[in-house]
C-alpha positions as CSV (number, residue, x, y, z in Angstrom):
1,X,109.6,83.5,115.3
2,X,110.1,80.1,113.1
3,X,111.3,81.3,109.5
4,X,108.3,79.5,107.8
5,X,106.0,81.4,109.8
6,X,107.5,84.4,109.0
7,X,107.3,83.5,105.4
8,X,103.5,82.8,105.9
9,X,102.8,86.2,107.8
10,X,104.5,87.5,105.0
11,X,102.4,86.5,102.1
12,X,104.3,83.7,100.3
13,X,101.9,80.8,100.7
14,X,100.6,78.7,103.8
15,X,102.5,76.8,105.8
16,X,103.6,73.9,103.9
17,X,105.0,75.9,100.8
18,X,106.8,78.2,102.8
19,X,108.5,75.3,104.4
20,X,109.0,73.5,100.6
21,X,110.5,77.1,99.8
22,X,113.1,76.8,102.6
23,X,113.9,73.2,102.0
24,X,114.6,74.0,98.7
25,X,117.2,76.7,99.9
26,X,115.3,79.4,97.9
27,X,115.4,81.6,101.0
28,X,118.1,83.5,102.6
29,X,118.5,85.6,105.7
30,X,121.2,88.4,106.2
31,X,122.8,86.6,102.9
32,X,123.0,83.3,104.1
33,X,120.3,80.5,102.9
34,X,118.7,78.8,105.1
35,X,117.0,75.4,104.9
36,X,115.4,74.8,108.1
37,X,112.3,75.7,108.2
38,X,112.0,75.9,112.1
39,X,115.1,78.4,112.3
40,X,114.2,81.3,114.8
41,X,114.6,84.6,113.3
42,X,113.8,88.0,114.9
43,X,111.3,89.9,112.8
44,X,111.7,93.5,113.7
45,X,113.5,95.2,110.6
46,X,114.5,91.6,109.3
47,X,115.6,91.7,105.8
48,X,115.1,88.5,103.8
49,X,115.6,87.6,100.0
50,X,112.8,84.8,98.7
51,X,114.0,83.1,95.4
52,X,116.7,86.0,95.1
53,X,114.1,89.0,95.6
54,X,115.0,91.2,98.6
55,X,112.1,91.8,101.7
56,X,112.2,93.8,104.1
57,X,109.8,92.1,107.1
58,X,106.7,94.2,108.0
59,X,104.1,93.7,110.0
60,X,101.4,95.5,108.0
61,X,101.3,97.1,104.6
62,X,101.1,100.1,103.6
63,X,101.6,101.4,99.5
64,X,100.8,103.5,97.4
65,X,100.0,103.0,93.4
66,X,100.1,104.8,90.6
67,X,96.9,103.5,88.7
68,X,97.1,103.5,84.8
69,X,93.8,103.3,83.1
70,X,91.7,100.4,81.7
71,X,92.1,98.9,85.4
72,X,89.3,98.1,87.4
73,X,89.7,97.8,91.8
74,X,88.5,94.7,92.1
75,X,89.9,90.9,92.9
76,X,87.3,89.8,90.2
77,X,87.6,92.6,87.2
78,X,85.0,92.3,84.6
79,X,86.0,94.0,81.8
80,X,89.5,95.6,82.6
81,X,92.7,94.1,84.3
82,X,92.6,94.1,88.1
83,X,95.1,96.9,90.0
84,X,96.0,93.9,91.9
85,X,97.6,92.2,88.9
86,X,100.2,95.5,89.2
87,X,101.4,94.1,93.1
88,X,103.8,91.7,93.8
89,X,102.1,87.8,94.6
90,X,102.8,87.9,97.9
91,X,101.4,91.1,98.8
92,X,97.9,90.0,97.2
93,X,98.3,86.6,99.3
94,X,98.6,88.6,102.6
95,X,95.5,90.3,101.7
96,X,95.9,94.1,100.7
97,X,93.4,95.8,100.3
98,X,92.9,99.1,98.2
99,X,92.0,101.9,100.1
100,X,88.9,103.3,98.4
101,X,88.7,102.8,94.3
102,X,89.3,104.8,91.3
103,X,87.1,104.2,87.8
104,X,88.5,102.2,85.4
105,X,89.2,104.8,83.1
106,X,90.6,107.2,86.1
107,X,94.5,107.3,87.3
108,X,96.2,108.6,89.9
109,X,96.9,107.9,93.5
110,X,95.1,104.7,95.1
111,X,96.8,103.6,98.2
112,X,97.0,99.9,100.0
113,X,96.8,98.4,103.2
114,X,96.0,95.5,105.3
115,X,95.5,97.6,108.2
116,X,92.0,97.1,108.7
117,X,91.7,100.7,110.9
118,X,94.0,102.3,108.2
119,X,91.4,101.1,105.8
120,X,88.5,102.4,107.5
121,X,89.7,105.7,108.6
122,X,90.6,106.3,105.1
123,X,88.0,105.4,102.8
124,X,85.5,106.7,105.0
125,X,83.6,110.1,104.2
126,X,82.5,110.4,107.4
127,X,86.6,111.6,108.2
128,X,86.3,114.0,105.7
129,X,89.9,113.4,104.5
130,X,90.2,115.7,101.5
131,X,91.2,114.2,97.8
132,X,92.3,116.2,95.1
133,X,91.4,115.4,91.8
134,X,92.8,117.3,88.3
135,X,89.8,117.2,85.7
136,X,89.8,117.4,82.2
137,X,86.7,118.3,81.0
138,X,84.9,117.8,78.0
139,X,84.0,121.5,77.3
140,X,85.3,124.7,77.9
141,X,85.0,125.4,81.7
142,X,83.3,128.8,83.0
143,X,83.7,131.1,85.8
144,X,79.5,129.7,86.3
145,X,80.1,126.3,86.8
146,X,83.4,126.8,89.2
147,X,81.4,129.2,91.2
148,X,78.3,126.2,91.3
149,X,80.8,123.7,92.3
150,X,81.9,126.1,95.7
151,X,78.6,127.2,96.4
152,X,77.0,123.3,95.9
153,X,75.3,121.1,93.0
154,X,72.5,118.7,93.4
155,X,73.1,115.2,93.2
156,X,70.3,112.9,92.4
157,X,69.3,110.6,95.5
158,X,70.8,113.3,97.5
159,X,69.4,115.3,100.0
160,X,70.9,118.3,100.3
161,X,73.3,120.0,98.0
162,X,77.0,118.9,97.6
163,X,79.9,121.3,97.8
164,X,83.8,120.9,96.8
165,X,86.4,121.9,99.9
166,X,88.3,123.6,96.9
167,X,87.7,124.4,93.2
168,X,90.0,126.1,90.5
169,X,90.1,126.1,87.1
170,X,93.5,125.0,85.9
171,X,93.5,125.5,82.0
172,X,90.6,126.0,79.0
173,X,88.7,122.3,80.2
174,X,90.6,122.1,83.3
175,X,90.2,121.7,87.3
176,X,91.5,121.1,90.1
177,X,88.5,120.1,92.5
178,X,88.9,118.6,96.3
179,X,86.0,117.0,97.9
180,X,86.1,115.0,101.4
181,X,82.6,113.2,101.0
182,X,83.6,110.0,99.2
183,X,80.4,109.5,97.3
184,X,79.4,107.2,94.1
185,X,81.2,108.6,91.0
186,X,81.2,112.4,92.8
187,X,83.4,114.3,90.9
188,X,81.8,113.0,87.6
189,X,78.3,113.8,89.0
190,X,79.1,117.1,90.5
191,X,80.9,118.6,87.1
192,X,77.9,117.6,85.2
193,X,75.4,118.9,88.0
194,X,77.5,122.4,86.9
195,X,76.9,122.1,83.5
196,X,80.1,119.9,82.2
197,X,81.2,116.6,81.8
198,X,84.7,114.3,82.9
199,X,86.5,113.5,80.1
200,X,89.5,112.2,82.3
201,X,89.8,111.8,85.8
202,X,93.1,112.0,88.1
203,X,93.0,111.4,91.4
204,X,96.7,113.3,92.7
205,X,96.4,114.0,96.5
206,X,94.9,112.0,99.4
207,X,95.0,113.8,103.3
208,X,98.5,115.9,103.0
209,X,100.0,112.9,100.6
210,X,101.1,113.8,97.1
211,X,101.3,111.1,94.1
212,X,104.7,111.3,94.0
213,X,105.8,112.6,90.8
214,X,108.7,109.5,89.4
215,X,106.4,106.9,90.1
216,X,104.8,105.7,86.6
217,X,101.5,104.9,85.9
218,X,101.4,100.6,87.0
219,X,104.2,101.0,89.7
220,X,104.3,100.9,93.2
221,X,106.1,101.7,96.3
222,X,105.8,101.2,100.0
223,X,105.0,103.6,102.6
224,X,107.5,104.5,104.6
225,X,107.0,106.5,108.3
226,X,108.1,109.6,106.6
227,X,104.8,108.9,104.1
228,X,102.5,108.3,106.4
229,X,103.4,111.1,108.4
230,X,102.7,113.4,105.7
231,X,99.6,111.7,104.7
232,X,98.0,112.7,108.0
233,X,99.4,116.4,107.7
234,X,96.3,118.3,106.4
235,X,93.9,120.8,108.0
236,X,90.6,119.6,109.6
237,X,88.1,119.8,107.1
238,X,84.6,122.1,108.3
């Protein structure tokens, strides 16, 4: 593959800048800069540094985040910063995507792709993958409204009744709920269709993936095989 392309595939601008970026000896392979543009490289496992920042080359993307608050999941935020202002250029360039969102005022575990399937499969509820979600609530929580949350609330605009996959109380205001429908603002509805209300909102486990517990709210890291492995480790959901 032609270094420039690679660049491109890559996320660091189209075809032209990536060459203006070689020609300007701003790139390097295996330590050495390079300023032709139309030097083959081999891809596979290619490590490459762009204006002294090391890359590994991959052919699709796959991170997780640790989303702070007062962000919103969108490339056009309203009110809030975008989580894509926490990503690296290039990555929003190449076109990530987040898998699913979070509220603005909820943190915790929002993974990326531009793996189209990944994407889907994900985000879907129709996969049932199970989220777990640590809720702080604005009242005292009671043996009632955990029992309502197992058994099934009504949601408004919903036909039938909606049940957590897993509910326990965690402290005085506090839960640890795990649903695998996906739905508008669930978690929120469902604790006030027991009785409560969210007063903060954590999102720490997708599938059999844990946030992992050093990475700070507004950073980032890929995911590696390893990651993804354990990401699809969790039991079929009924």
């Amino acid at each position: 593959m032609k270094l420039e392309r690679l660049l491109q595939s890559q996320g660091f601008g189209s075809r032209k800048e990536c060459r203006a970026l070689i020609r300007a000896e701003r790139v390097s392979v295996a330590g050495d800069i390079i300023d032709d543009p139309f030097a083959e490289v081999v891809p596979e496992n290619l490590e490459f540094s762009v204006n002294g920042e090391t890359w590994r080359y991959r052919p699709q993307v796959y991170l997780v985040l640790h989303k702070p608050t007062d962000h919103e999941c969108s490339h056009k935020p309203q009110f809030h910063p975008s989580v894509f202002s926490l990503l690296p250029a290039a990555l929003v360039t190449r076109g990530v995507q987040a898998v699913g969102r979070l509220d603005h005022d909820s943190t915790g575990l929002l993974l990326f792709s531009d793996d189209g399937q990944f994407i889907h499969f994900w985000s879907s509820g129709k996969k049932r993958v199970p989220k777990v979600y640590e809720v702080i609530c604005a009242e005292t929580v009671t043996a009632e409204q955990v029992a309502a949350l197992l058994r099934g609330v009504q949601l408004h605009d919903e036909p039938l009744p909606i049940a957590a996959a897993a509910c326990e109380q965690t402290g005085e205001r506090a839960l640890r709920l795990t649903v695998t429908e996906g739905k508008y603002h669930q978690v929120k509805r469902m604790v006030a269709a027991a009785g409560n209300h969210v007063e903060r909102l954590h999102r720490s486990r997708i599938g059999g993936f844990t946030l992992p517990a050093d990475l700070a709210p507004g950073q980032w890291r890929w995911l590696e095989e390893a990651d993804l492995t354990q990401l699809a480790n969790y039991p079929p959901q009924a």
